[in-house]
N, C-alpha and C positions, 0 to 999 in steps of 0.2 A: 504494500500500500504506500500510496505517495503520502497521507497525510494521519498522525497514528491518531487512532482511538483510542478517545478517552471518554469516561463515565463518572458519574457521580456515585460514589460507593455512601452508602446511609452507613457503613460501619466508622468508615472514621470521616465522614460529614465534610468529603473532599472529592473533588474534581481529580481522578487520577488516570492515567498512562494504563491501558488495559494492557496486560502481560497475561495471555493463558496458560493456564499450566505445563501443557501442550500444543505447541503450536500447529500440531496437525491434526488435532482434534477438539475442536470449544464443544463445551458443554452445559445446559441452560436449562435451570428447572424453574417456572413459574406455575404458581398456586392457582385451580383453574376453579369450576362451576360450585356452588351444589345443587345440584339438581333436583329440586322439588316445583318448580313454578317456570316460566318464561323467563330468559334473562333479561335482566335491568341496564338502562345505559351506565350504572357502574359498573355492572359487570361488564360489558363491551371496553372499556378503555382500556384495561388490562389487555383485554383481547388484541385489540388494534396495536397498540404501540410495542406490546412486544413481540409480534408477528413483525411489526415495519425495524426494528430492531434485529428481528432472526432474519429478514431478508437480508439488511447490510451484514451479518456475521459470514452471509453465505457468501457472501461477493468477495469477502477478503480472508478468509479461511477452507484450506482444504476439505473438512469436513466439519458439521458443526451435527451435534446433537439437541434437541428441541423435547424436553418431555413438562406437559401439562395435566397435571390430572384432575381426575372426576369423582367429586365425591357423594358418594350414593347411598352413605348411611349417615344421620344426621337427627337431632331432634326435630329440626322442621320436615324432613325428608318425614317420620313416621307420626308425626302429626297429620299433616298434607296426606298422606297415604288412607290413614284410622278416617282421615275426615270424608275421603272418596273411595272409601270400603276396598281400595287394591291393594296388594301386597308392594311391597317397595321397590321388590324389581320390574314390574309394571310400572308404574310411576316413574322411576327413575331412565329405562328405556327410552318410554315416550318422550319426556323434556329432553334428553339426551340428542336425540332425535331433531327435535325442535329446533335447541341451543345450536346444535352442526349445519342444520339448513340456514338459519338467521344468519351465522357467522359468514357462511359460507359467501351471503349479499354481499356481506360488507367486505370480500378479498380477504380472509385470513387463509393460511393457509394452515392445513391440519399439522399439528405435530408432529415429531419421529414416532414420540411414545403420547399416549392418553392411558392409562393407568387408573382401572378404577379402585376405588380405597378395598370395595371386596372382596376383589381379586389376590389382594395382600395381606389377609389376617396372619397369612403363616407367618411372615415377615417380622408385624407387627407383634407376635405373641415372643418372637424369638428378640427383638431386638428391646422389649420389656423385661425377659429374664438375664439377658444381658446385664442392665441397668441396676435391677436387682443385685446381681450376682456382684459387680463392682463396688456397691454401696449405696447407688444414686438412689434407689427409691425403694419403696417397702409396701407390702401389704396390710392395706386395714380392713375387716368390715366389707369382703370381698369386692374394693377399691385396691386399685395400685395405684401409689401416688409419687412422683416428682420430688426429690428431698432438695430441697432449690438450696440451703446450708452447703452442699458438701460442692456447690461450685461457686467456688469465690468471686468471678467477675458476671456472675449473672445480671443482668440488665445492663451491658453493657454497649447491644445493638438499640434500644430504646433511650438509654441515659437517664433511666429515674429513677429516684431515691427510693428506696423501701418501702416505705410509707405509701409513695405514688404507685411503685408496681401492685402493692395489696388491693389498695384503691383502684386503680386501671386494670385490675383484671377482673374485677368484681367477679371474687370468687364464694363459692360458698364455705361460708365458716360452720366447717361441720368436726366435732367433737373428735373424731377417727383421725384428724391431721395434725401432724406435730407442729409446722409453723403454715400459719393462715395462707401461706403465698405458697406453699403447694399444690402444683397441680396435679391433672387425673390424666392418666395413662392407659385405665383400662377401670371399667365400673360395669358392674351387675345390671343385667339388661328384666327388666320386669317378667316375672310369669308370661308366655304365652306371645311376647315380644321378640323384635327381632336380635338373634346373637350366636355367638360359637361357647361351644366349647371352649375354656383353656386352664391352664393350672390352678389357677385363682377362680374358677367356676364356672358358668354362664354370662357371659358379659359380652360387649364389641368394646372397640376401641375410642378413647380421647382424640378429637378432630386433630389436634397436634401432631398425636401418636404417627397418622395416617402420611403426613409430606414428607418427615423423617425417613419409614420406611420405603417408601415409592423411590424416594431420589435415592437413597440408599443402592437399593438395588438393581436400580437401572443406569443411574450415574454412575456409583463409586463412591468410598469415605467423603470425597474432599473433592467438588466441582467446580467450574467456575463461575457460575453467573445464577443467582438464586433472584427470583423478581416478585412483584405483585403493586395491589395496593398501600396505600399510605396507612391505610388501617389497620394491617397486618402487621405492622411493625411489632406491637405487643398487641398480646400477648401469644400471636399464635410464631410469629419468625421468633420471636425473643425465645420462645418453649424450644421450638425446632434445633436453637442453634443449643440448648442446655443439653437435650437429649441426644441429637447424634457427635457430640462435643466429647460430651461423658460416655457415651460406648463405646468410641473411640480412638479413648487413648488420648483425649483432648484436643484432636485431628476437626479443624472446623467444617462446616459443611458445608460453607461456600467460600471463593476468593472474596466475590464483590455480591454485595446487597442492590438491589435498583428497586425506587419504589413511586408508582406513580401518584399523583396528588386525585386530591378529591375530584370527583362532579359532582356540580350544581347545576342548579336548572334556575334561570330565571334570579341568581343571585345569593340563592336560599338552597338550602339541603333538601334535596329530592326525598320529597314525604307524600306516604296517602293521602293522609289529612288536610294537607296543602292543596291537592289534586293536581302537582307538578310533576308523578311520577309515572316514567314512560317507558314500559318494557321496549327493547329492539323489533321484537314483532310487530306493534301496530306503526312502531312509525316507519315501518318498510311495507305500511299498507300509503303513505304519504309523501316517500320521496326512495330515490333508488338508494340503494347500500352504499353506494360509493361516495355520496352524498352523505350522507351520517358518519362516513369513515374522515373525509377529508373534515367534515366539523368537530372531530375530534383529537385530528392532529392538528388542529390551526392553535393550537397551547401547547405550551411547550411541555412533554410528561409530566413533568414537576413540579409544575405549577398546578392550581387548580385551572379546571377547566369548565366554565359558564355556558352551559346548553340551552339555545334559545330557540324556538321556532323561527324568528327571523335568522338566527344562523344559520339554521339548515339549507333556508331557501337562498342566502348568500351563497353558501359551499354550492348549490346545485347551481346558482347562474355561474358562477367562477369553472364549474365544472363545464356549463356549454360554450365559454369560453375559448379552454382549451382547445374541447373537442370540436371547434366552431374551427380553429386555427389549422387542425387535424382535418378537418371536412378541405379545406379549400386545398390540402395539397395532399388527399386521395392516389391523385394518379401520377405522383411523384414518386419512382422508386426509392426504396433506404440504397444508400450509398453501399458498394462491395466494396472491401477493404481485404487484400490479399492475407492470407492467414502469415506470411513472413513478419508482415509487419507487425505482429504481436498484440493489436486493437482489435477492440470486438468494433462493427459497426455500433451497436447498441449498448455502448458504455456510458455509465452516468454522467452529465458533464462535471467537470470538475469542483465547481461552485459550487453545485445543488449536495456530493458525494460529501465536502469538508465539513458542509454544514451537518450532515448526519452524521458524519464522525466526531463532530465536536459535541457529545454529550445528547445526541440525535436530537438539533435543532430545529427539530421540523418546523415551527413556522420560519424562521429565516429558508430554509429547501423551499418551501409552501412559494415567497418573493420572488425567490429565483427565478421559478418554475412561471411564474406572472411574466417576468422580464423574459423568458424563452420564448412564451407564444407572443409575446408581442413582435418580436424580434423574426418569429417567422410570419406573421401576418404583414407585416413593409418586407420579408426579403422579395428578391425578384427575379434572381437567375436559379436557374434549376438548382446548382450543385451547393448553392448554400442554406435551400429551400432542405435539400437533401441531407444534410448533414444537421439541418436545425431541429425537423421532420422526427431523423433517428435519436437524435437529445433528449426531444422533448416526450420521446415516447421510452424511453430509458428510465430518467427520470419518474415520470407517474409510474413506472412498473418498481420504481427503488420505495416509492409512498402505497406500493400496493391499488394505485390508482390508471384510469386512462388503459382498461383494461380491456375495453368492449369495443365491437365494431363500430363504426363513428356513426352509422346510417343508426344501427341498433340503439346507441344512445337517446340521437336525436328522436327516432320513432316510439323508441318504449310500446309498453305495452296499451294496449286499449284496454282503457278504465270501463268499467260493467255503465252500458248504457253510451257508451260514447263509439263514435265513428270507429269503423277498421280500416285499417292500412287500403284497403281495395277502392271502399268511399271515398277516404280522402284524395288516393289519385283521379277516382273518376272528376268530383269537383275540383281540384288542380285541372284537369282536361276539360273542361267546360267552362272555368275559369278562361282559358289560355284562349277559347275560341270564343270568347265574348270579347275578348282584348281582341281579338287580331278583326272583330268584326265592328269594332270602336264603340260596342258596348258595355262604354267605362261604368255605366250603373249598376248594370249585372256581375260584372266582374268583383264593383267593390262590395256588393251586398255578398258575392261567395264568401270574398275573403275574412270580413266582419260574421258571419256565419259561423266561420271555420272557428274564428277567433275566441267566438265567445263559446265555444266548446274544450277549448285552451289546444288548440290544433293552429300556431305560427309558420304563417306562409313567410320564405326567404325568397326574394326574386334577385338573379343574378345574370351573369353575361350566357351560362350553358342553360339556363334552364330555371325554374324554380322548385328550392328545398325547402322544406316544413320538419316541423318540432314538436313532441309535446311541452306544454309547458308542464 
């Protein structure tokens, strides 16, 4: 790479120089769904930005590893389940299901590994008698619990005082625990409820319990890139790193911490109550995915990031912008570039690439990418049209975006009760031959027609293009 990557590590609250442990192998475990309900646009930011993230890993490392998982057993999970008489693996299937097609709008690409927490009790049973077996935690009361005493720098991914992590983890103060800031590793699952088997009884496992094992075993001790939300910091990354820290010989479980900041919606923390709170699914019943994608990279991860409906509708014009710049030079071939010379045609430009290495500035990349189509909208000889053409479609594929045929964009689908693609041509053709017959009043009532079905006529030197809006 011409220009290094660096990230913001939350472990020591610095902007630093990434070094993999292996250069020919990166590896990246980020904290995925639970899957009881439709996902929320908190959950999508995670999704987006460390997908646009594993895309730059891939472009500058020989292999990179991507595992996310699914967790499918949960207290809301068997709530949700009890409340719609299915068993959990029903339940958990179906949104699983859901969560993969929604994602799927918005360009993420699937992970190496999805990893669901089920799949891993053996793991998990084994990497709890471990912890045992060292001294870290003890059974009460058929509970195993976390002896957070015998690791000296605990809280030291969070930074808070004693006081604050008892407090911030609002744990239950129950009689069976030696110091109140212990957590559960493994607890007694109710008569008749969901659970295995394990030394300590019938129980399943502490959500903690569950990332530990998974990265464990599909990572390695000691990986390099552990992600998520900003809310995860404590008490579930803080647990993560006590428990596979402590089975391990004190071998940490990640190099670098990355953690993306909140969404709001409208200013305000996405609540029912409020009635500002918008699964993925319905608002990809209101604008395309790639749309929602790019409105949630216009902030930079780390920041919070403010979800407005008029942003979305921004990101979608920005987006026909593009793909506007993209439509006019169609029949432009990408530039061949001899493979000696060591360039892909469809290399990121350089601009848009440093900004994503620098701490993956997407909205600075997001400018750029504005200053590219603009730049191919005035060029005017073919081979700079050609080369700006292949930039600019580089780029939106490094954001995950600008990933669809440009006619497909502009057409979209027909909305239930609106014109089809076939209508709309015939009145485009009836349209043309009212002009050409200087029935400029028929023509303009077509095109006002069209309009107000949200069908925008383009009229240009080859012909006339249309849009939905």
């Amino acid at each position: 790479m011409t220009t290094q990557l660096t990230i913001h590590n939350t472990l020591t609250r610095t902007k630093e120089a990434f070094e993999p442990l292996d250069p020919a192998h990166v590896r990246m475990y980020v904290c995925g769904p639970t899957v009881y309900d439709f996902a929320h646009l908190g959950n999508a930011r995670p999704v987006v930005v460390f997908d646009t993230f594993y895309r730059l890993l891939k472009r500058h490392f020989p292999k990179v590893t991507y595992a996310r998982n699914i967790t499918d057993v949960d207290d809301k999970i068997l709530a949700r389940a009890k409340e719609r008489n299915v068993s959990i693996k029903e339940l958990t299937v179906g949104t699983t299901k859901i969560f993969h097609e929604d994602m799927d709008q918005l360009n993420a690409l699937r992970p190496d590994f999805e990893p669901r927490a089920t799949d891993y009790i053996a793991q998990m049973i084994a990497l709890t008698q471990t912890l045992i077996e060292r001294g870290h935690a003890y059974e009460a009361e058929g509970h195993v619990l976390f002896a957070v005493e015998t690791m000296p720098d605990y809280g030291k991914l969070s930074r808070r005082t004693r006081d604050e992590l008892i407090a911030g983890a609002r744990v239950e103060i129950a009689p069976y625990k030696k110091d109140p800031a212990d957590f559960v590793l493994w607890k007694p699952a109710p008569e008749g409820g969901e659970g295995w088997d394990s030394p300590w009884g019938y129980g399943r496992p502490g959500w903690h319990l569950e990332c530990s094992a998974m990265a464990d075993d599909l990572l390695g001790e000691t990986f390099d890139i552990h992600g998520g939300g900003l809310d995860l910091i404590f008490p579930h990354h803080e647990n993560e790193i006590a428990q596979s820290s402590c089975a391990h010989c004190g071998k940490p479980p990640a190099k670098y911490w990355m953690h993306n900041g909140f969404l709001i919606v409208n200013g305000e923390k996405m609540s029912k109550s409020l009635g500002n709170f918008f699964t993925v699914h319905e608002l990809l019943e209101e604008a395309p995915g790639e749309a929602l994608r790019l409105s949630l990279l216009a902030s930079h991860y780390r920041q919070p990031c403010d979800f407005t409906k008029e942003g979305l509708a921004k990101a979608k014009a920005t987006l026909d912008k593009w793909y506007g710049a993209l439509r006019k030079v169609q029949d432009v071939p990408l530039p061949v570039i001899p493979a000696k010379a060591g360039i892909q045609a469809n290399s990121v430009p350089a601009a848009i690439e440093d900004a994503l290495l620098d701490d993956l500035n997407t909205p600075l990349a997001i400018a750029h990418i504005h200053d590219l189509a603009s730049e191919l909208n005035r060029a005017e000889d073919a081979d700079t049209k050609a080369k700006l053409k292949a930039g600019l479609l580089a780029a939106g594929e490094a954001l995950g975006l600008l990933l669809q045929d440009v006619e497909s964009w502009f057409k979209g689908a027909a909305q239930k009760g609106g014109p089809t693609d076939a209508e709309i041509e015939a009145q485009i053709a009836a349209r043309l031959e009212s002009r050409q017959a200087k029935n400029f009043a028929e023509s303009d009532r077509i095109r006002d027609a069209l309009a107000a079905q949200g069908i925008i006529l383009q009229d240009g030197p080859t012909g006339t293009t249309w849009r939905r809006e």
